[in-house]
PAZAPA-4460 file (N, C-alpha, C; in steps of 0.05 Angstrom, whole numbers, plus 32768, in hexadecimal, padded with zeros to 4 digits):
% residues 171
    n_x    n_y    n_z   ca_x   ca_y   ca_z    c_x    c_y    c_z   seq   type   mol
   8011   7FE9   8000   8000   8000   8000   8012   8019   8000     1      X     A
   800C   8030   7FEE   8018   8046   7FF0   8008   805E   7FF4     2      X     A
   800E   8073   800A   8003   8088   8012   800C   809F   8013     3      X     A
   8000   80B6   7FFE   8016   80CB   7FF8   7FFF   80E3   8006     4      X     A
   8008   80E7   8016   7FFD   8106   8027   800D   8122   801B     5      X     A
   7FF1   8137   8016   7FFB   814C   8006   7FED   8163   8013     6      X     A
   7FF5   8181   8016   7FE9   8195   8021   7FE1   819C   800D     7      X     A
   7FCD   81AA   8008   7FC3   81B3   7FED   7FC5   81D5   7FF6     8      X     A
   7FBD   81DC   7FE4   7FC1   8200   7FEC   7FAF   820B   7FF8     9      X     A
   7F93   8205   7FFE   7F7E   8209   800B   7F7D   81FC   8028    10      X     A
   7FA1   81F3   802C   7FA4   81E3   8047   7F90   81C6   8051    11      X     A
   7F7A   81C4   803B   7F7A   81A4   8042   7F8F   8195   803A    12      X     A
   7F89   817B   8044   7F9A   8164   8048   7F8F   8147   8035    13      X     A
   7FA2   8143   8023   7F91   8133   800A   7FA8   8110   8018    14      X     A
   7F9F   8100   8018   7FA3   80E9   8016   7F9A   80D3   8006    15      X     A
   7FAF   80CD   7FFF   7FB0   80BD   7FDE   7FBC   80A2   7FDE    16      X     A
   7FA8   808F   7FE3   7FAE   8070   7FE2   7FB1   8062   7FCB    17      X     A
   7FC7   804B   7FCC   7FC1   803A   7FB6   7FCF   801B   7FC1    18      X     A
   7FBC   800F   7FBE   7FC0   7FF3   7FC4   7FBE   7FE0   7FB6    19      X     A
   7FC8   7FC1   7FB2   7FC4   7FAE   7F99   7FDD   7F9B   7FA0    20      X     A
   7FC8   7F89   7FA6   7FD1   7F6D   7FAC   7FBD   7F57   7FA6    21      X     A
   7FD5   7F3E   7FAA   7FC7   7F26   7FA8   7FCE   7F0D   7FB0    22      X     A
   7FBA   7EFB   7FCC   7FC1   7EEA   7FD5   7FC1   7ED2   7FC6    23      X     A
   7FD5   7EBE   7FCD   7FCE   7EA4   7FB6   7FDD   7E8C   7FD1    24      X     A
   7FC9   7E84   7FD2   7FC7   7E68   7FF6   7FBF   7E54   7FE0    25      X     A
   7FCD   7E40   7FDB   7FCC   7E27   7FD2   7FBD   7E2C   7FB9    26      X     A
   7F9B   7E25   7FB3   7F94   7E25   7F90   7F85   7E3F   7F95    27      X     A
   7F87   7E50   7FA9   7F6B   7E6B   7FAF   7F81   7E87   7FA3    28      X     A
   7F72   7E8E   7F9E   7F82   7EB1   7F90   7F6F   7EC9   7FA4    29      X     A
   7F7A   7EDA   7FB8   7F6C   7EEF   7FBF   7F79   7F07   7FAD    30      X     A
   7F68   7F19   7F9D   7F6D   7F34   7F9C   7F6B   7F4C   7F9C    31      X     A
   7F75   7F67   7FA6   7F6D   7F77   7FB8   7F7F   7F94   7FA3    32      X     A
   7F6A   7FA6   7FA3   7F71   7FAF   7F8B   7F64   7FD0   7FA3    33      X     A
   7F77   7FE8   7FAD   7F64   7FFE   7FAD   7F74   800F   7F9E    34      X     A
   7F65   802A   7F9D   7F6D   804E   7F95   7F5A   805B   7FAA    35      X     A
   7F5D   8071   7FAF   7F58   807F   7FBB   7F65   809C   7FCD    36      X     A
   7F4E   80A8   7FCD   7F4C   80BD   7FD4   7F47   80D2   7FEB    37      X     A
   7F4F   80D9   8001   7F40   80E3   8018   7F4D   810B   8018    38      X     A
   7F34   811F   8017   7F41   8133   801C   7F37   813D   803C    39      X     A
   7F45   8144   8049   7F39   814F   8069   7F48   816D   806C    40      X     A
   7F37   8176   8088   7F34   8198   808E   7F23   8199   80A4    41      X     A
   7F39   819E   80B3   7F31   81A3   80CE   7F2B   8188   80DE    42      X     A
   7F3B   8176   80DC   7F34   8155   80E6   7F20   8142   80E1    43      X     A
   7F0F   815B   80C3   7EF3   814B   80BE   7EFC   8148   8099    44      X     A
   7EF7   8125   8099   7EFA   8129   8075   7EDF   812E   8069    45      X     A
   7EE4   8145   8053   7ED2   815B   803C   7ECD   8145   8029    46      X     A
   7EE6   812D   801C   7ED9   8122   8004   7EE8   8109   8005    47      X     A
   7EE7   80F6   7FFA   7EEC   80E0   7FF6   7EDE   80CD   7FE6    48      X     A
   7EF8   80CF   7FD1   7EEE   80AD   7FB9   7F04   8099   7FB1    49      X     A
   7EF0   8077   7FB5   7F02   8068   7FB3   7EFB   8057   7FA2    50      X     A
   7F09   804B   7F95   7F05   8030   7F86   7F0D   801C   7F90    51      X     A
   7F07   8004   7F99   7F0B   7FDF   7F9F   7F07   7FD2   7F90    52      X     A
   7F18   7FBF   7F89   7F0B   7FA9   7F7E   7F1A   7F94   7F9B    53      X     A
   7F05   7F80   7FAD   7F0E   7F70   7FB4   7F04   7F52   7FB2    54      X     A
   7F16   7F4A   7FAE   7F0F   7F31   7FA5   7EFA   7F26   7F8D    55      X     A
   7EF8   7F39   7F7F   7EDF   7F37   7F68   7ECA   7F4F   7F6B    56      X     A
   7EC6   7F57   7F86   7EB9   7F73   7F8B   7EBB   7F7D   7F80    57      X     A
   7EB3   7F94   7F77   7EBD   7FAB   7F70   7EA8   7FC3   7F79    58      X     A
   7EB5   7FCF   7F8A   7EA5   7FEA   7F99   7EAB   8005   7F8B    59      X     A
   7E9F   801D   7F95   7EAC   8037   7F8D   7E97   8047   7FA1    60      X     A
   7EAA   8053   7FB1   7E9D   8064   7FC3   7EAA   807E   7FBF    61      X     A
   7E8D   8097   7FCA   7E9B   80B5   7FC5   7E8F   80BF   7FD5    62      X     A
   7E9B   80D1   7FEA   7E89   80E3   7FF8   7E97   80F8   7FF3    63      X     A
   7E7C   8114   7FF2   7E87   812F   7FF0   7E75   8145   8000    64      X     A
   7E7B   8148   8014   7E6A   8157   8027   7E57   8140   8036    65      X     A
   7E47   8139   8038   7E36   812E   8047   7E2A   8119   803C    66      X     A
   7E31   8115   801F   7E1E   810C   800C   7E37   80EF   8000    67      X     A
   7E30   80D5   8007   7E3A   80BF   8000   7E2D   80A9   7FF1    68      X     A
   7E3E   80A4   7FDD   7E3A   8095   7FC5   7E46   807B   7FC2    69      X     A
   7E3E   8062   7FC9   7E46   804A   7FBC   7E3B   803F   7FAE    70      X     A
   7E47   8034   7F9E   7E3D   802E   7F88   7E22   8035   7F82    71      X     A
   7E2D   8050   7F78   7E12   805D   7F6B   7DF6   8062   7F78    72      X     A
   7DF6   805C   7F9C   7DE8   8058   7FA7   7DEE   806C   7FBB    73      X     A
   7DDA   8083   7FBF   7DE0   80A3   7FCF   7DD9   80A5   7FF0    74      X     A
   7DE1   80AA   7FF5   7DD7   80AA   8013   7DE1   80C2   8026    75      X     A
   7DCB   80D2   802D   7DD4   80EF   803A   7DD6   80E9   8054    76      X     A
   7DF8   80F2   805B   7DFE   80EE   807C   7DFA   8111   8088    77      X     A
   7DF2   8103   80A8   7DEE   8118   80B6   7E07   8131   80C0    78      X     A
   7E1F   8121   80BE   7E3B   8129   80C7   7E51   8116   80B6    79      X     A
   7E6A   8125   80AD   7E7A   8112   80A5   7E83   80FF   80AE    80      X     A
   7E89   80EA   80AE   7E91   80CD   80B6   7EAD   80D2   80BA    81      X     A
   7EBD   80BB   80CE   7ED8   80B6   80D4   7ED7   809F   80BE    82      X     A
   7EF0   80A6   80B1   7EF6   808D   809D   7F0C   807A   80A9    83      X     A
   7F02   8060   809E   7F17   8051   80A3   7F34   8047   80A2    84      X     A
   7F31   804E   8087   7F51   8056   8073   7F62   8061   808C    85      X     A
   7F62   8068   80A2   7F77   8073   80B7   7F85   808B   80B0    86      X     A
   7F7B   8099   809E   7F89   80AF   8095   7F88   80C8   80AC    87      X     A
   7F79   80C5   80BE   7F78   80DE   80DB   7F71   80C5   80F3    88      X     A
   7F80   80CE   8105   7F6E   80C2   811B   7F53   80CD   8125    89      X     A
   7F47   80BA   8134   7F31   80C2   8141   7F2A   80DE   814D    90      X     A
   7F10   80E6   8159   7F15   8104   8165   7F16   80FE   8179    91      X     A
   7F16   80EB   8184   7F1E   80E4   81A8   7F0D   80CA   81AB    92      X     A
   7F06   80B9   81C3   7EF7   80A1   81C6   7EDE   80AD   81C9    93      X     A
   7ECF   8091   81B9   7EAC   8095   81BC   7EA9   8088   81A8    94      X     A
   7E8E   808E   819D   7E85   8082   8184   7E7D   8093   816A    95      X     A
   7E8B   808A   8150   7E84   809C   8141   7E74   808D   8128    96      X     A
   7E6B   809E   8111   7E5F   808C   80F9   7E7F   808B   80EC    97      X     A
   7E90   8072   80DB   7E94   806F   80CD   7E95   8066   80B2    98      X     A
   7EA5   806D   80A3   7EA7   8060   8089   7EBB   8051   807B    99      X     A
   7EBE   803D   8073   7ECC   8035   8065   7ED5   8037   804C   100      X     A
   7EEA   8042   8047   7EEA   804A   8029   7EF8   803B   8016   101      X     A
   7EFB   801E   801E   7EFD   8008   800B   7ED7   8005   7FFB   102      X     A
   7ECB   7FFC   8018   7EB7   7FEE   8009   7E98   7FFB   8010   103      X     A
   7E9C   800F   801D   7E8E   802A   801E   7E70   801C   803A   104      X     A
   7E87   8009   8046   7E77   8007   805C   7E78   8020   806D   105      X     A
   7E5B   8022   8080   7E4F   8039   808A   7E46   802E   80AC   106      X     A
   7E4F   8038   80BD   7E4A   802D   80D6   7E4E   803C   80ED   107      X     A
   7E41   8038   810B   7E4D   8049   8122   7E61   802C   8124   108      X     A
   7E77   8046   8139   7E8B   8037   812D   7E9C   803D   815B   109      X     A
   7EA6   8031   816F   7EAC   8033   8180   7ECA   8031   8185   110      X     A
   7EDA   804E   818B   7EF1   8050   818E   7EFB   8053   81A7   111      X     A
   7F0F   8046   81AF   7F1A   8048   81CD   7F36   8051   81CA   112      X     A
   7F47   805D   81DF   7F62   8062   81D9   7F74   8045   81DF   113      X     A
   7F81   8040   81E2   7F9D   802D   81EC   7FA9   803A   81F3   114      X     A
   7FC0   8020   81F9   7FDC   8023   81FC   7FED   8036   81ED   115      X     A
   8003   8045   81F3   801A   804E   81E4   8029   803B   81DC   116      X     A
   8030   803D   81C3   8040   8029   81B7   8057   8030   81AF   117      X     A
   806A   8024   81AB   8082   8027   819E   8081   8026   817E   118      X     A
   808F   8038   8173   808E   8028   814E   80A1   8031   8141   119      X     A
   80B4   801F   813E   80CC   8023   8134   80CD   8029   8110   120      X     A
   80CE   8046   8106   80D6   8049   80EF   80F4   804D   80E5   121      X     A
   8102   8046   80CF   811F   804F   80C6   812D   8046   80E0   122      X     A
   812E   803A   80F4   8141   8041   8109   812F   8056   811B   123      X     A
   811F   805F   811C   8115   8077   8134   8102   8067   813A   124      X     A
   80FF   806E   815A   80E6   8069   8167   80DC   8084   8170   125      X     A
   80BA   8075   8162   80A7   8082   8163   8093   8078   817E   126      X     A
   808B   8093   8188   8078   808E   819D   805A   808D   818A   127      X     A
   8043   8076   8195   8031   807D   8186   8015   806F   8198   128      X     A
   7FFC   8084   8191   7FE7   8079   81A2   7FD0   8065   8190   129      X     A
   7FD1   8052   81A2   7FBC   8038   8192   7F9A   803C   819A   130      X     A
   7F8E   803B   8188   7F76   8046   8185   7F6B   8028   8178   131      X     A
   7F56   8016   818B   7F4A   8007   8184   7F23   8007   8180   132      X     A
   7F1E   7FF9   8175   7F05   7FFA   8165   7EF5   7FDF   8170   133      X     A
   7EDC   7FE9   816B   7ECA   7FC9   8166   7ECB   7FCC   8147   134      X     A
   7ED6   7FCF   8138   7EC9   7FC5   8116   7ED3   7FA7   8113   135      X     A
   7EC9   7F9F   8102   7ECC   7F7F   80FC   7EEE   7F7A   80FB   136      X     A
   7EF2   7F65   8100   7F0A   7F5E   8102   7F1E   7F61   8119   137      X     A
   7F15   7F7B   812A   7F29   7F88   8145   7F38   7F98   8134   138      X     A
   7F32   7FB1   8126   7F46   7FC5   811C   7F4D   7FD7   812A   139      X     A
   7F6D   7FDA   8125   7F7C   7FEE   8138   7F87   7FFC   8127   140      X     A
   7F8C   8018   8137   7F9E   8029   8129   7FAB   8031   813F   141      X     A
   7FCA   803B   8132   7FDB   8041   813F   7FE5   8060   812F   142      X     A
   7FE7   8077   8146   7FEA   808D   8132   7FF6   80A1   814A   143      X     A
   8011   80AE   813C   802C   80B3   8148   8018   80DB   8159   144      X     A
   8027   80E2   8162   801D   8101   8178   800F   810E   815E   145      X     A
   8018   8115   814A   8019   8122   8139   7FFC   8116   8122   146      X     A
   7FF0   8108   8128   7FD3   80F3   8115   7FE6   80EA   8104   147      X     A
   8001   80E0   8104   8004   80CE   80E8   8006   80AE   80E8   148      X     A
   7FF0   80A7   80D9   7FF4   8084   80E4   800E   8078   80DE   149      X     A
   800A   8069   80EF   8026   805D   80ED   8024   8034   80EA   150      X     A
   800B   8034   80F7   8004   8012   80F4   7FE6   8014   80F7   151      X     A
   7FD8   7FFF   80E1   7FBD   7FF6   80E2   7FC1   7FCF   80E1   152      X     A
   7FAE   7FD3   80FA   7FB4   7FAF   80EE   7F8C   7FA8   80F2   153      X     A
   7F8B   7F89   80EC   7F69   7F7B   80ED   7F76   7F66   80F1   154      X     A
   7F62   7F55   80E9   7F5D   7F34   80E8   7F49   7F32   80D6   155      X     A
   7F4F   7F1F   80C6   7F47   7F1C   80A9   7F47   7F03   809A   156      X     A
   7F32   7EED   809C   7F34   7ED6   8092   7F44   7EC8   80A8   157      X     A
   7F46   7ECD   80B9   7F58   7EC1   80D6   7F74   7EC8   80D6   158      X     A
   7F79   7ED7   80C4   7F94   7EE4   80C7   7FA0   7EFA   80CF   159      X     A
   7FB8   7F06   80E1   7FB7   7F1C   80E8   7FC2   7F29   80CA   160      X     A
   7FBB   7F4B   80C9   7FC2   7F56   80B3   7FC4   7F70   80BD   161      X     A
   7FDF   7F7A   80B0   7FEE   7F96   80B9   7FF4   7FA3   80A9   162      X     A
   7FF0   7FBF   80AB   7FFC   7FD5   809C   800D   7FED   80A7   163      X     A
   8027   7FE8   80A4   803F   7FF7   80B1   8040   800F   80A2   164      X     A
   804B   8026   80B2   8051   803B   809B   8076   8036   8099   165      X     A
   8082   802F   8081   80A0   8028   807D   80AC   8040   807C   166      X     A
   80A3   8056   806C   80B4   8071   806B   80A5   8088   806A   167      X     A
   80B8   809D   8072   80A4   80B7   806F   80B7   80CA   806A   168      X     A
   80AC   80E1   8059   80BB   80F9   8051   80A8   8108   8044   169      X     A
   80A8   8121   8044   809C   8142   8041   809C   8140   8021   170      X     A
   807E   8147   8017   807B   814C   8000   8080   8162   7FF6   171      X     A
***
């Protein structure tokens, strides 16, 4: 997965995913295909569109202001959603509506703080706070003083599954 964070000149914050892979366990093929998009302002994201294909799925979710679209199917929210993608942390513990912007799942969604964690990037350790969830699987995020994630992991088909951040440098 690659994630390129950009200030735009209007001082939002655009986050730009791209993912694509594929598991192959004995005669089974899994494959996992995203793009995507998240712009945020003021700790709340304004727009977001993504494309999936998983496993033969294929989703496309867009929200822009209040107003969310999967597959071609509209639905007016009352307040913007916390997305899943980990691109901000939470606004503190409680419960919020989220979204998913793989597959444009929509849900209240219950966040608690954790532990401080360690997370070693390049050789540096990073201090960082773990922020766990009820969403399916047990998803965590891990995201350094500053909101930058640094680890997301689940459980998935009975497997654990992680996403490290490997490097970072100023656009």
């Amino acid at each position: 997965m690659t994630r390129i964070v950009s200030l735009l000149p209007n001082n939002d914050v655009q986050y730009e995913t791209k993912a694509n892979t594929t598991v192959r366990f004995l005669f089974l093929n899994f494959r996992y295909q995203f793009k995507g998009s998240e712009i945020w302002n003021n700790d709340k994201v304004i727009s977001l569109q993504g494309e999936c294909l998983d496993d033969g799925t294929k989703h496309q979710v867009r929200l822009n202001a209040f107003t969310l679209i999967h597959n071609r199917h509209e639905t007016e929210l009352a307040a913007p959603p916390w997305t899943t993608g980990g691109c901000h942390p939470p606004p503190g513990e409680g419960t919020y509506l989220t979204l998913d912007p793989d597959t444009g799942a929509f849900r209240k969604t219950r966040f608690s703080k954790g532990h401080q964690d360690i997370f070693l990037l390049a050789g540096e350790s990073i201090r960082g706070n773990l922020w766990e969830t009820d969403l399916p699987g047990n998803v965590r995020f891990l995201f350094d003083d500053n909101g930058k994630l640094l680890r997301q992991s689940w459980k998935e088909q009975g497997r654990h599954v992680e996403i490290r951040l490997c490097s970072s440098r100023a656009n």
